[in-house]
C-alpha positions in Angstrom: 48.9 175.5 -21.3 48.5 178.6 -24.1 50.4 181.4 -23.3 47.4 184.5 -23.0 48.5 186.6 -26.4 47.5 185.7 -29.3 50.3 185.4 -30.3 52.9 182.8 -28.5 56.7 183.0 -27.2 57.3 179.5 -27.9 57.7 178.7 -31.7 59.2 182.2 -32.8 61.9 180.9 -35.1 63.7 180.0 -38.2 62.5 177.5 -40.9 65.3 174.9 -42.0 64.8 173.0 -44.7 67.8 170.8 -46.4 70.0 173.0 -44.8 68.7 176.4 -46.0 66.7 178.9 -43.8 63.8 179.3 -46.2 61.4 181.3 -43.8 60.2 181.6 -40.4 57.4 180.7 -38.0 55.4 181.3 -34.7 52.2 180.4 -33.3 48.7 181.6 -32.7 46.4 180.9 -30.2 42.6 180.9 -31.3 41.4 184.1 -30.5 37.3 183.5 -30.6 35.6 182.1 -28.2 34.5 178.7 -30.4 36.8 176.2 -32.4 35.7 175.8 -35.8 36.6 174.3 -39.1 39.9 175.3 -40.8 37.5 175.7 -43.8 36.3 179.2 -42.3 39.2 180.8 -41.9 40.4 183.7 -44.4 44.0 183.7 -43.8 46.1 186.3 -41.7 48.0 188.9 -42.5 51.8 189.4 -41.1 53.5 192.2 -40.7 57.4 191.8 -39.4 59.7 194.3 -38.5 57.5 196.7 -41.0 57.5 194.8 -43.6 54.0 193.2 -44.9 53.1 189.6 -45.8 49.8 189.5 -47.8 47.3 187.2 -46.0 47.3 184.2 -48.6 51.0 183.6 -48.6 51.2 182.2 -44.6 50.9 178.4 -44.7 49.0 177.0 -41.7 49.6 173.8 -39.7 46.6 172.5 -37.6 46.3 168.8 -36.3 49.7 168.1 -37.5 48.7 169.1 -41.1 50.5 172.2 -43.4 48.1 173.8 -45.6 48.2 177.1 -47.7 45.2 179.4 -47.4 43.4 177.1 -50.3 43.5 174.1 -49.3 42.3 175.1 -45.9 39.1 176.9 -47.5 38.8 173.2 -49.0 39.2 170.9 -46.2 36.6 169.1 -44.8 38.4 167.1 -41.8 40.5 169.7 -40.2 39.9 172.1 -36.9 41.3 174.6 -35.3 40.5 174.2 -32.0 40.5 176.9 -29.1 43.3 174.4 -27.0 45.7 174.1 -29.9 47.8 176.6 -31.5 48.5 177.3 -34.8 51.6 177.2 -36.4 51.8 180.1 -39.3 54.9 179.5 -41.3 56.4 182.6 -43.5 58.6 182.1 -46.3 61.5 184.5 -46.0 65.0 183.3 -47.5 67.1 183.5 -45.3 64.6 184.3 -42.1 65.1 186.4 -39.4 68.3 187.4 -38.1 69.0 186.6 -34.6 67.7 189.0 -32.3 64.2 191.1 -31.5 61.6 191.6 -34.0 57.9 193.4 -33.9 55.7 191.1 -35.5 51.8 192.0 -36.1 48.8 189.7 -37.1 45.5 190.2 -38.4 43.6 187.3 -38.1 41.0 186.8 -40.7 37.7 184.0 -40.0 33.8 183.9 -41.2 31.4 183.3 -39.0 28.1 181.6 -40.3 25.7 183.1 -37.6 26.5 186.9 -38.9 24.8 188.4 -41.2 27.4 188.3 -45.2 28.1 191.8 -45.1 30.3 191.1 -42.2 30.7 187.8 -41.2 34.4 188.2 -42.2 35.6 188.6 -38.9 39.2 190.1 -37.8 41.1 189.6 -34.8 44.5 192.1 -34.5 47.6 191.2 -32.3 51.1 192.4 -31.7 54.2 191.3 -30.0 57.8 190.9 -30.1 59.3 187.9 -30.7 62.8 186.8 -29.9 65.2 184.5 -32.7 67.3 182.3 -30.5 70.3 180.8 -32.4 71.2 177.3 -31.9 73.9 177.0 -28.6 76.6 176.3 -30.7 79.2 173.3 -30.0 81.8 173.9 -27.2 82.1 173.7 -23.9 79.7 176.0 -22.5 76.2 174.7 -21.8 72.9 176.7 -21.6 70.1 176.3 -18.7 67.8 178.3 -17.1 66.7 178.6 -13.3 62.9 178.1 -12.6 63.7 181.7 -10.6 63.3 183.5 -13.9 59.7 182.6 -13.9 58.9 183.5 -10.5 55.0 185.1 -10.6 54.0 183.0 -13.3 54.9 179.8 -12.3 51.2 178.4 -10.3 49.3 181.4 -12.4 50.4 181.4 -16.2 52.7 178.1 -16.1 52.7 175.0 -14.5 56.3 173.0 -14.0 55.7 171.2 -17.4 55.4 174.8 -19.0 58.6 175.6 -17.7 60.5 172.3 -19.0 58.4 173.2 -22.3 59.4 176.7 -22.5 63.4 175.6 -21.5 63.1 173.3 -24.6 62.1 175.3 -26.9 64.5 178.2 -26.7 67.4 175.1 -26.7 68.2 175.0 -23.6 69.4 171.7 -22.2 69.6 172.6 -18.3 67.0 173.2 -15.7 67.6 174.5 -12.2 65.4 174.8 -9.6 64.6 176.0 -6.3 63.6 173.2 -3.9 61.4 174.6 -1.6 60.2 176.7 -4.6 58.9 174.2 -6.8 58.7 170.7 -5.5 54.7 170.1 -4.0 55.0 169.1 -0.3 58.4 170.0 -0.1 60.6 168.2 1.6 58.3 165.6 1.2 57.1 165.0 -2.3 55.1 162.1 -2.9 56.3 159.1 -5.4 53.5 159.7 -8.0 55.2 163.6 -8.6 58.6 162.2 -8.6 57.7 159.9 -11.3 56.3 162.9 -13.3 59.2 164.7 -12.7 61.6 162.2 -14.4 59.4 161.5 -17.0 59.0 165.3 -17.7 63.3 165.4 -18.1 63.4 162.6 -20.5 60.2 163.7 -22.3 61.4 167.7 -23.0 65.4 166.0 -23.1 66.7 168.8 -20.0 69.2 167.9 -18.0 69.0 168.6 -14.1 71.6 171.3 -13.0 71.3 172.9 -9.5 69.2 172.5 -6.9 68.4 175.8 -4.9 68.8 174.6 -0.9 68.2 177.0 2.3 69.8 176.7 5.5 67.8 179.3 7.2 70.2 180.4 10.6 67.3 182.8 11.8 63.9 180.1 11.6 63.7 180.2 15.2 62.5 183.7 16.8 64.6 183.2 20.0 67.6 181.1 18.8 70.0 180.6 15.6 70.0 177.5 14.0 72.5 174.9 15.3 75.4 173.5 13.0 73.8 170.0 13.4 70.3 171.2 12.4 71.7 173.3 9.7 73.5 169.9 8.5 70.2 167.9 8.5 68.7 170.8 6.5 71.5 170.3 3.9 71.3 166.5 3.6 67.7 166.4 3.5 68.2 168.7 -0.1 71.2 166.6 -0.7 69.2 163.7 -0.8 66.3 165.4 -2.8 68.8 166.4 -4.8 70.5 162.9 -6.0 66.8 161.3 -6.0 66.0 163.9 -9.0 68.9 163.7 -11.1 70.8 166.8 -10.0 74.8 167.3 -9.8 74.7 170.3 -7.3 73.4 171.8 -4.4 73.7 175.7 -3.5 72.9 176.0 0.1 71.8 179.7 0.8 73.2 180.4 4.4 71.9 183.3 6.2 73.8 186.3 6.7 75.3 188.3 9.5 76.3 191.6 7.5 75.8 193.3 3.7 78.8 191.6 2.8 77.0 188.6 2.9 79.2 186.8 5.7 77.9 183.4 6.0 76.6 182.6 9.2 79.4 181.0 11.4 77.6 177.2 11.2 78.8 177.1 7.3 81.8 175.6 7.5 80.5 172.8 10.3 77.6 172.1 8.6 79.3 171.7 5.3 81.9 169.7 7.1 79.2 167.6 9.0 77.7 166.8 5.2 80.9 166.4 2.5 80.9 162.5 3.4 77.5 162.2 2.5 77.7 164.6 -0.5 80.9 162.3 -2.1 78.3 159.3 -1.5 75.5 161.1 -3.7 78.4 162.3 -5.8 76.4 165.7 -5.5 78.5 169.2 -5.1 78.2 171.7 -2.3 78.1 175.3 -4.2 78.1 178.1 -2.3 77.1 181.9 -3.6 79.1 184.7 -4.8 76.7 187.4 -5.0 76.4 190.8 -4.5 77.4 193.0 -2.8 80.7 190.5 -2.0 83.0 190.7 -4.7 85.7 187.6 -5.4 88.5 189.8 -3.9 87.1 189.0 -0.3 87.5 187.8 3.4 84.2 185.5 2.2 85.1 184.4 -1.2 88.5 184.0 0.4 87.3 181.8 3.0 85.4 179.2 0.7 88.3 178.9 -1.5 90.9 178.0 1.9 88.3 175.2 2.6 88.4 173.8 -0.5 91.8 173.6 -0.6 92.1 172.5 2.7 89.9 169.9 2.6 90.9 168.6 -0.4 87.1 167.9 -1.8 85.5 167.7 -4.7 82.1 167.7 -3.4 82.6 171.8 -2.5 83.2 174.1 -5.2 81.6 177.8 -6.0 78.7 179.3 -7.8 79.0 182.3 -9.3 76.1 185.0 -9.9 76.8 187.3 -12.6 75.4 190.1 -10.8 78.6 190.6 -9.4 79.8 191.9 -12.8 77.0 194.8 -13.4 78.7 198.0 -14.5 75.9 200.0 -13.7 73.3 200.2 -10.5 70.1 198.4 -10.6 67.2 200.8 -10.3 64.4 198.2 -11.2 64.7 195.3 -8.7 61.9 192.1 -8.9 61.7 192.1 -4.8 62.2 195.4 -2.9 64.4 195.2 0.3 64.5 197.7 3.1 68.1 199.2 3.2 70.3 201.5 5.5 68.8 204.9 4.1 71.2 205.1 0.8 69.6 206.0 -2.1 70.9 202.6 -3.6 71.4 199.6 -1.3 74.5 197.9 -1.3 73.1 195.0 -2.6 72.0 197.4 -6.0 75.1 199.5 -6.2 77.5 198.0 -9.4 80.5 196.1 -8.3 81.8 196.1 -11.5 84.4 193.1 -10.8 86.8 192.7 -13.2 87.8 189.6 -15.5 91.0 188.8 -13.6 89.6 188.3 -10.3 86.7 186.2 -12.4 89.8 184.4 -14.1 91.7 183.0 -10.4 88.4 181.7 -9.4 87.5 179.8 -12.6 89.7 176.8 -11.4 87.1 176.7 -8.4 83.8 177.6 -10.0 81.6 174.7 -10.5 78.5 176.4 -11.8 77.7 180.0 -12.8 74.2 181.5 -12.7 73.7 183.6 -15.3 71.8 186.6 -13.4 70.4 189.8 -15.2 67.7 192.1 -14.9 67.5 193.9 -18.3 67.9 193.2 -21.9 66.6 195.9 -24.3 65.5 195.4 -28.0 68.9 195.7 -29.3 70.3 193.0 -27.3 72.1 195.5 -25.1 72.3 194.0 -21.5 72.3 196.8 -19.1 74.2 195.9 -16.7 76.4 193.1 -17.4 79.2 192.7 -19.5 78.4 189.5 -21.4 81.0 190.9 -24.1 83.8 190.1 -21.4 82.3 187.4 -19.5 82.0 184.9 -22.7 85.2 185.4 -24.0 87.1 185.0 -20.5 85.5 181.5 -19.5 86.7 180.6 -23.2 89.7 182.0 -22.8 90.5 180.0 -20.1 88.6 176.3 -21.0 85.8 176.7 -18.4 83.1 173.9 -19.3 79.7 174.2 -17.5 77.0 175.5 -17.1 74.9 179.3 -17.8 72.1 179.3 -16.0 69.8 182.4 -16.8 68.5 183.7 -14.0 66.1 186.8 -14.6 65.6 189.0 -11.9 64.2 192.1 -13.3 60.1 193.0 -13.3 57.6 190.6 -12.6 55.5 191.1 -14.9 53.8 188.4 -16.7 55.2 186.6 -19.6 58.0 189.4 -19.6 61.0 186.3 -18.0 60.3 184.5 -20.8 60.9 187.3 -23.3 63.7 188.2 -21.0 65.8 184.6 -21.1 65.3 184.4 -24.7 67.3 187.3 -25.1 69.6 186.9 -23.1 70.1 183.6 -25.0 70.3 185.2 -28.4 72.8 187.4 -27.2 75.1 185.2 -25.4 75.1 182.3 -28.2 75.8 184.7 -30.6 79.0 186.1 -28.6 80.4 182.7 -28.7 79.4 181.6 -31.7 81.3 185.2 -33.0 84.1 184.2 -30.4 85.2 181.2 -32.4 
């Protein structure tokens, strides 16, 4: 499916040729109403970061097939159709540095069934595109939670956009929220599972997490029972292994802002750790605000893993826990105590060494943030600490981004490519 804009998100990036960055490129989506010949179109005219590209100089590549602005005019056998984008390529030595860039098109076409004077037609668009480096080698991996698209998955994206979208920034992990995104959850039928595996081996991801719920407070008169909460987890366990993922985080309900757990956790993880070394599938827990590492709840998880002696039950980390400043743009609103800034939007501001003792534990982190500006300034968390501490200390896993500022559309996808560009390019500068 096209993004809306004219002009794309995907496809925003460097030109590579025998080693050498000899330009860049994006994509257009046909902004008339009718395909047409390639033959009618009059070029289009770039301007980046200010600076403009004269309308003939932009090759074009429609139907699989690069052509400057000539040979186009002359082609009899090529379309540009209203369902396939265009791919405008810009020779620029050395192309875009990594980062956010304004980029504006004008869009030049002739249209038979207007009278000469002017059937030359323009169409104008502008956007800002992101250039995400390559991940560079080492032992941190990059994916993305299906959560950063919430509001335009079923509206502007299907699933397959998402694995498409993942893939193109370079990403090689997807996480997802079960009852979020499989179609008859828990129940999804065979043909959908089919399409699911042959969407991960088609875009090349790699299933992460799966995002589980043991909801304590589904029944109006009653909490949930350890044993139901334990079915609840190994029916996502199950779901889990069946789609190719390593882990589960089980989202228990809470009893107090400092998120306790509900008291079934620890029986109901107990009741399922057999069955989770079977499916060779962890158990991940949350550390999210407003619980800080430093606490009776952290604390707790970490005693039963010890304890227990399992592999199969390790922690997840949300990054949120790391903001230096309060959130004052949330994605979901939440009905507090009467503060001016709920606990659960105040910055804890933990600091590296408590992230450093819990490292040893820490399976998977998701990457959470709500803001990146045009500078690649996060505006809350400290990626500039967070990077080099898990390479300080060896940590090999998984980022996941999860965006949780605005919902507004397309603005998660600009979001995680950011947050992309910036975080490859503190390790890559970390090396």
């Amino acid at each position: 499916m096209l993004e809306f804009p004219a002009i794309q998100g995907q496809g925003f990036r460097n030109v590579v040729e025998d080693g050498r960055v000899t330009g860049f490129s994006f994509r257009l989506r046909n902004p008339n109403y009718r395909g047409g010949p390639a033959s009618m179109l009059d070029g289009v005219e770039v301007v980046i970061d200010g600076e403009r590209i004269p309308d003939h100089v932009p090759l074009w590549t429609l139907q699989g097939r690069t052509m400057t602005l000539d040979e186009m005019r002359a082609s009899t056998d090529v379309r540009w159709n209203l369902d396939e984008p265009a791919t405008i390529t810009v020779p620029k030595p050395g192309g875009l540095s990594t980062g956010v860039h304004s980029l504006e098109v004008t869009i030049f076409l002739r249209r038979s069934y207007i009278p000469p004077l002017i059937a030359r037609t323009h169409f104008r668009a502008a956007a800002k595109g992101v250039i995400v480096p390559p991940a560079p080698e080492g032992p941190i991996k990059y994916g993305v939670s299906t959560y950063s698209y919430t509001g335009d998955v079923n509206t502007t994206m299907t699933l397959e956009d998402v694995f498409a979208e993942i893939a193109d920034l370079g990403a090689t992990g997807i996480e997802i929220l079960g009852e979020g995104n499989l179609p008859n959850y828990p129940s999804p039928d065979a043909a959908w599972i089919e399409s699911w595996h042959g969407m991960v081996e088609n875009y090349g991801l790699t299933p992460t997490n799966f995002g589980s719920w043991v909801d304590t407070t589904r029944w109006h008169d009653r909490d949930l029972t350890a044993e139901e909460g334990a079915e609840q987890l190994q029916l996502d366990l199950r779901l889990a292994k069946e789609l190719g993922f390593t882990s589960v985080r089980p989202k228990f309900g809470v009893t107090s802002w400092d998120l306790d757990p509900h008291p079934i956790w620890q029986e109901t993880i107990e009741r399922s750790l057999d069955l989770a070394a079977e499916l060779d599938v962890v158990i991940c827990p949350e550390i999210h605000t407003p619980t800080p590492i430093k606490h009776p709840v952290t604390q707790g998880y970490i005693d039963f893993i010890e304890k227990s002696g399992t592999d199969h039950f390790k922690l997840l980390i949300d990054t949120g826990i790391f903001n230096t400043e309060p959130i004052l743009e949330v994605s979901e609103e939440i009905e507090g105590d009467g503060e001016e800034i709920p606990p659960h939007l105040r910055p804890l501001g933990v600091p590296m060494s408590d992230f450093v003792e819990v490292l040893p534990y820490t399976h998977f982190i998701q990457a959470k943030f709500v803001e990146i500006d045009d500078d690649l300034h996060d505006l809350h968390v400290p990626w500039a600490q967070v990077v080099p501490t898990l390479l300080e200390n060896g940590w090999s896993g998984y980022l996941s981004s999860e965006y949780e500022g605005r919902r507004e559309p397309y603005r998660g996808r600009d979001q995680v490519r950011r947050q992309h560009a910036l975080i490859r390019s503190l390790q890559a500068g970390a090396r």
